[in-house]
N, C-alpha and C positions, 0 to 999 in steps of 0.2 A: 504494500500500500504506500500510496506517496505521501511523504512526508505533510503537503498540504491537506491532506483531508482530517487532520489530527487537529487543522488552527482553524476550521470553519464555524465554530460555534461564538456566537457573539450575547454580547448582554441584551436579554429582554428589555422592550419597554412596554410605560401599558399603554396600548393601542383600545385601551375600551373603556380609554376614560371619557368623561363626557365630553359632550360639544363646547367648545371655551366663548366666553364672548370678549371680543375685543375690542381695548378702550383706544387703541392708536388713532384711528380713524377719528374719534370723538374731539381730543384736543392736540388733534395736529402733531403728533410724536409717532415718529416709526423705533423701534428698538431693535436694535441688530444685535446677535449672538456673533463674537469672533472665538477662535478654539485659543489662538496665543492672542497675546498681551503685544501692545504698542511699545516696542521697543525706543522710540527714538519718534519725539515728533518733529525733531532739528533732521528733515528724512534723507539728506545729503550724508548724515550718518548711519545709517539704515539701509539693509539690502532685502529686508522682510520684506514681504507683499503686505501685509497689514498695515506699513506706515507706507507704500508704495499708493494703496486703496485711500488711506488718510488724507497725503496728500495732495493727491488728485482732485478734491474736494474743499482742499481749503488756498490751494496754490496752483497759480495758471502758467505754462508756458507762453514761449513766444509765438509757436504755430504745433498746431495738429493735423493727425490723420483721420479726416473722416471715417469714421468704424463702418460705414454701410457703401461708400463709394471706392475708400483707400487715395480718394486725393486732400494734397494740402492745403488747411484751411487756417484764416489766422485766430488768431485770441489778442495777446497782448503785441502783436505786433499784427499792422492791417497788409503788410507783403512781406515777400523776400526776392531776394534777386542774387543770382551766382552771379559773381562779378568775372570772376573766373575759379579753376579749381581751387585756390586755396585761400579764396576770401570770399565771405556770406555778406549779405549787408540787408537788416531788418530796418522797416519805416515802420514808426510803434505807435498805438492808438492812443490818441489824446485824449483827456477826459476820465483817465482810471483812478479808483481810490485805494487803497488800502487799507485794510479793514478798522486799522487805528486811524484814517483818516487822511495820513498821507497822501501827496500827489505820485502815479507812479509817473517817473522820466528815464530818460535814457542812462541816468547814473544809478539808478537801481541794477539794469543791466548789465553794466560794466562792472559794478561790484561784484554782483554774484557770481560772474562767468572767471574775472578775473579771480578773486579769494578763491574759488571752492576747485578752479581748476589747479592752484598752486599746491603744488606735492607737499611744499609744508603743511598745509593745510589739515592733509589724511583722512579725503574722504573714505565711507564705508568702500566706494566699488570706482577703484580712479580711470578702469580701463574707459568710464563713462564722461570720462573729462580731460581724457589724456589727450587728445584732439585738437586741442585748442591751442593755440600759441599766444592769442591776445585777444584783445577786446579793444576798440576805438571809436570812441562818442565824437560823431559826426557834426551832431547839433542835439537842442534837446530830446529829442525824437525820434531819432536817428542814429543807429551803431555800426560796425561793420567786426566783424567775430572772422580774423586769420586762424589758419588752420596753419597744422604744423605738416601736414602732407594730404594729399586728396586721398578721402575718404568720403565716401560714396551714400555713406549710411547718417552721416550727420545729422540730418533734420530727423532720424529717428531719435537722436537722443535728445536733443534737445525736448520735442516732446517728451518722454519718457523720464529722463535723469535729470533737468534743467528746469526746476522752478525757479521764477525769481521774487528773490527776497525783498523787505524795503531794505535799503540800504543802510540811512541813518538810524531804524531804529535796531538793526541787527549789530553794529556796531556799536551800542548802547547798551545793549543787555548781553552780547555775548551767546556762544552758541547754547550753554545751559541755561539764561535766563528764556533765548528764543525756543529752547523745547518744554518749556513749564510755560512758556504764552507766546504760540504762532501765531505772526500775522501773514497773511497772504493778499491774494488780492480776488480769492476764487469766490465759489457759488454760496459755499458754509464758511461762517466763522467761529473760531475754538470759541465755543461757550466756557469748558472747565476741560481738564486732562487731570485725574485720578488715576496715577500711576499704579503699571497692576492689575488695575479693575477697569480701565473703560475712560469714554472721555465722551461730548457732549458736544454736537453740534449746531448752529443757529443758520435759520436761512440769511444771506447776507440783502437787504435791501437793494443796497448800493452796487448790485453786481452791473456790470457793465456792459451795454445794451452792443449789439454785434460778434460778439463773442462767438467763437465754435462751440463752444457751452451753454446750455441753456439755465435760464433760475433757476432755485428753486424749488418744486412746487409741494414740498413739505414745510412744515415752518420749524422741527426741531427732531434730532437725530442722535441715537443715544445707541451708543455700541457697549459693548459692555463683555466684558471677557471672561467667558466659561469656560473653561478646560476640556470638559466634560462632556461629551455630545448626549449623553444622555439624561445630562441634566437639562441639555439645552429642552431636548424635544420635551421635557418635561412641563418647562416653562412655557415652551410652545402651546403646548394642548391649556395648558390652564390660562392663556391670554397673555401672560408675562413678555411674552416674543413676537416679534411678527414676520422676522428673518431672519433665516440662519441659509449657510454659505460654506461650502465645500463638508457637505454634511457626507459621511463616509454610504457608499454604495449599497450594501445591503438596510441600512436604517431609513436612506429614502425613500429605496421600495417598499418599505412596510406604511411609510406614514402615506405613500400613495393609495399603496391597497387601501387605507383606513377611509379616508376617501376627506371632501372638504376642507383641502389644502393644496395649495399652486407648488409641483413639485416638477421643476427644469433639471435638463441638463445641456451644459455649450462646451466646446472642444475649448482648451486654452491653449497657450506657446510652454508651459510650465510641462518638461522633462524629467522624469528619473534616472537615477546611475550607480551604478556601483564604484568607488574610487578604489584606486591602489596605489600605494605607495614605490614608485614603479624605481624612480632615484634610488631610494636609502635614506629621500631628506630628513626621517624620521626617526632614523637610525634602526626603522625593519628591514631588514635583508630578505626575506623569501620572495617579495613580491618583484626582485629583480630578475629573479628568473621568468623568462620567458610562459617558461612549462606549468611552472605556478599559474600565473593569472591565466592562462589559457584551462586552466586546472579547473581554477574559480568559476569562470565562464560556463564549462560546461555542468559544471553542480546545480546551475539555478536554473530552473521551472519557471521561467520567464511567464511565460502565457499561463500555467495553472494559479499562479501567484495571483495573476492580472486576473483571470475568470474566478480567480474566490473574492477578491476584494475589489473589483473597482469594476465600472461600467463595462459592456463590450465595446462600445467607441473609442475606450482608449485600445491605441492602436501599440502594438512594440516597433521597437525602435532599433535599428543597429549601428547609429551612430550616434556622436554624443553631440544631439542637435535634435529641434523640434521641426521637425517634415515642413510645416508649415513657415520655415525659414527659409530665407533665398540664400543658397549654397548648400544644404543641407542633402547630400548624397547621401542616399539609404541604398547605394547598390556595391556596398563592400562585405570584408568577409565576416561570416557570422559563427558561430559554433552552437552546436546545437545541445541539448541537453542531454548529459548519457553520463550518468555517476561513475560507470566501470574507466571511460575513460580519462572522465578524473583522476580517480583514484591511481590507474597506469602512469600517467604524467606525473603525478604527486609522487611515486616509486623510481622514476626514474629520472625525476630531479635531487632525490635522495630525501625524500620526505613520507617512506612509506607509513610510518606512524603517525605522520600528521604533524601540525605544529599547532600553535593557539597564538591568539591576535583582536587585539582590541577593536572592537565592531561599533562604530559612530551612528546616531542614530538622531533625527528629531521631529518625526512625523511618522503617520502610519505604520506604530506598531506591530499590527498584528503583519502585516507586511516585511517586518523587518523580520521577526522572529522566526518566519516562515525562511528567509534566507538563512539563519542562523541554524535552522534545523537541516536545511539541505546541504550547508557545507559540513552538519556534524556526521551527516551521512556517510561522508567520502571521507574521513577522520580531522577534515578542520574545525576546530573548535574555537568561534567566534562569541566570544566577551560583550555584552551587550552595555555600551556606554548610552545612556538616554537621556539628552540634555535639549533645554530649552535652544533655540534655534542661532541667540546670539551668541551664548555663550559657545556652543559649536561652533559657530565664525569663526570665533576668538581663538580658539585650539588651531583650526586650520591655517591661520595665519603665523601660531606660533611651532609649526611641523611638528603635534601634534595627534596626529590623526592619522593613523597606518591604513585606513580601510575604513570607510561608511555607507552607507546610504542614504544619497542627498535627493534635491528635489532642484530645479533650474526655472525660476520663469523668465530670464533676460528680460526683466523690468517690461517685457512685452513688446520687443524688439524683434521683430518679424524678419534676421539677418545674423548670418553666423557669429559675424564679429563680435554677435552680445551674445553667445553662447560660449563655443569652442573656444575663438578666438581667447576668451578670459583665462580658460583654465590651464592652456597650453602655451602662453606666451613668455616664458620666463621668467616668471616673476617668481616672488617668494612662494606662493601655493603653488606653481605646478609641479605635477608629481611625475613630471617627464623629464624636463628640462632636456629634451632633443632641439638640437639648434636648426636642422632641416623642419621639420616642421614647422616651430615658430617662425622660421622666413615665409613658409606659403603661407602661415594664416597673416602674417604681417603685408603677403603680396594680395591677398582678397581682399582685407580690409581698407588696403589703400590704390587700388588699380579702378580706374572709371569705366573700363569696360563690361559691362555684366558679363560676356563669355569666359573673359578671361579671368575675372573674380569666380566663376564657376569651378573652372579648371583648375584653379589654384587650391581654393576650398576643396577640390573631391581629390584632388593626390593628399592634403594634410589628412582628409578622414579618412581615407584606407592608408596612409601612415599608420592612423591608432590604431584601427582595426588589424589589421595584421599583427602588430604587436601586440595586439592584446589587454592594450593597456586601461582601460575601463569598461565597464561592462554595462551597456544601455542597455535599458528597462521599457522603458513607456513612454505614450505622451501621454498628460492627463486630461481628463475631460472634470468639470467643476459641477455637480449636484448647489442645486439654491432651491431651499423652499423657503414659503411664504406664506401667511396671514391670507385670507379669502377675501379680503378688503384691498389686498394691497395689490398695485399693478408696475410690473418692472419685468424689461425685456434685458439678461446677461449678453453680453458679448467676446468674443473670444482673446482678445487682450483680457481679460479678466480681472480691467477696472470695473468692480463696484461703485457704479455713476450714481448716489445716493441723492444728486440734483435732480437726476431723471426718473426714482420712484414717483408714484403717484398715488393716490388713496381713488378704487374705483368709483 
């Protein structure tokens, strides 16, 4: 019997509790269930999707990507124009405020782009700012943002990783007074943040008419952080909740079955992986061997893992990218699932006993355990480390972490560069450090050709894949239910647009 049919049983809920009546609708409050905690509302600190979702909501970029067309539209800037490859230059909308009341102008711009791009700085994810070479205030209204070499994906990040700040008052309070009270210039503004537990949102009056964002059309939003999914659906049923958001697969389906509740599901850019420690950066030795991680590979039940816990839409994956990225070849080599073969490779790297290895973890338990038990199969014996999602950061930055199971949403960057591109590039976490490779994702990320940023991208991911060097999982798909009052369309960047709910 496989190992997965041992982790299929989950915690009951009561599904035969009564009908809940809900007061959201009554005085204008929607309340949202998050599973983690707001790490960081300073979100340039932050690689979480929960303050990724926060800030989206209280802080606007300069231009976006229409979610239903895919072309660029503006917010705080009314155009853009290439000037040529390695200079942008934004004409910014007049008339913005900031939620303290601030005027925004073009030195709001310049601050943000210039501080948070400065490596002294240390943002949470600098591959997302590493692009820039300057910023130049034209007039009040007016910037122009050099690039440090063409790169093709830019105005993804900027959407994505580039809010801008007010300037004077961020330089006033500093970045721990600015995560105990953000100002942006978006749809909500911070009512309270109760660290821990949740934090409180207000519709902003003064939002700014033209926008690619729309008001609005709640007047107060209150998140509130439960650990617990089964606390949550508890609260659900008894009226306490009116959303909850990446609700684990099997509990969806039941609260669907029950029936009198809006229960989606939408694809997102958000990846799984198995890491290895492939250098020694960590000072584990096995995972240099070739034989090993191709070892590892072949131990895990990719797809029975995926068919006990998670949607059929999520699709597997064999490269360490989400399909739905531009460069993302899925046509390299894969290894299939077959423990005898493991176990042969493990024998004849000189491991027939096995070794034991700290196993990183910070989501999807039962997910992870299920790995944990198919490498005890083949005699690897994986250590279950289970740590909230920053503090894993934190290890991984410090070579830390022999081996986990992580999750990727590239901030919703629809382009390798914010995937691979990150893990692979030389830097303190990667766990390759191959100097061939990081040139081709260094040649996609910055080559204006799409062809030729293809080509370059698919020889770097069958680099890793032949080597063996991580071991793709999935892409995932996002379960959202909801309150029978409440009306919200998810979309596959997997911002939570909490401006665009609505009470039916």
């Amino acid at each position: 019997m496989k190992p997965i049919t041992r982790l299929l049983g989950c915690a009951a809920i009561a599904l035969a509790m009564p009908g809940a009546v809900f007061a959201g609708k009554a005085d204008d409050t929607v309340t949202v269930a998050f599973t983690r905690e707001l790490d960081n509302a300073d979100t340039y600190f932050s690689s979480a999707r929960e303050s990724t979702v926060f800030g989206y909501s209280v802080f606007d970029p300069l231009v976006e990507r229409d979610p239903k067309t895919g072309e660029w539209v503006g917010n705080l800037a009314e155009s853009f124009t290439w000037v040529d490859d390695l200079t942008l230059e934004f004409v910014l909308r007049q008339g913005v405020k900031f939620h303290n009341g601030d005027d925004f102008t073009a030195d709001d711009v310049v601050y943000t782009y210039s501080h948070f791009s400065d490596p002294a700085t240390g943002v949470a994810m600098p591959n997302t700012v590493a692009w820039i070479a300057g910023v130049e205030k034209l007039d009040p209204y007016k910037v122009r943002v050099k690039l440090k070499a063409p790169f093709p994906a830019a105005l993804d990040y900027v959407e994505s990783a580039l809010p801008i700040y007010p300037a004077a008052y961020y330089q006033k309070v500093g970045s721990a007074g600015f995560a105990q009270k953000p100002v942006g210039t978006g749809p909500y503004a911070v009512g309270s943040i109760d660290p821990g537990r949740g934090f409180t949102l207000k519709a902003f009056d003064g939002y700014h008419a033209g926008s690619s964002k729309s008001k609005a059309a709640i007047g107060t939003v209150v998140v509130r952080s439960i650990p617990d999914v089964n606390t949550q659906i508890a609260e659900l049923f008894s009226g306490s909740l009116d959303f909850m958001w990446n609700v684990p697969e099997d509990q969806a389906q039941k609260i669907k079955a029950k029936g009198g509740y809006t229960v989606t599901s939408a694809p997102t850019v958000r990846f799984g992986y198995i890491s290895m420690d492939v250098s020694g950066r960590t000072g584990f030795e096995p995972f240099k061997d070739q034989r090993v991680r191709e070892a590892v590979y072949h131990a895990i039940d990719r797809a029975a893992i995926r068919d006990a816990f998670f949607a059929p839409e999520a699709v597997l994956t064999n490269s360490v990218c989400n399909p739905m990225q531009f460069g993302c070849d899925q046509n390299v080599k894969t290894y299939d699932y077959d423990p005898e073969k493991s176990k042969a490779l493990l024998k004849e790297a000189g491991y027939e006993k096995g070794f034991e290895v700290p196993f990183f973890a910070y989501r999807d338990r039962q997910s992870a355990e299920a790995m944990i038990q198919m490498l005890a199969e083949v005699g690897i014996t994986a250590n279950m480390n289970y740590l909230k999602y920053a503090a894993l950061a934190e290890k991984v930055l410090k070579s830390e972490v022999p081996m986990s199971f992580m999750t990727w949403g590239s901030g919703s960057i629809l382009d390798v560069s914010a995937s691979t591109s990150k893990f692979f590039d030389g830097s303190a976490i990667d766990d390759v450090k191959n100097p061939d490779l990081t040139a081709l994702l260094k040649t996609g990320d910055t080559t204006t050709d799409p062809a030729k940023r293809k080509e370059a991208y698919s020889k770097a991911l069958n680099i890793i894949a032949d080597g063996a060097y991580w071991v793709p999982l999935w892409a995932y798909t996002a379960n959202y239910v909801m309150s029978p009052d409440l009306d919200f369309a998810p979309t596959p960047d997997e911002y939570v647009r909490f401006f665009e709910m609505n009470w039916k």
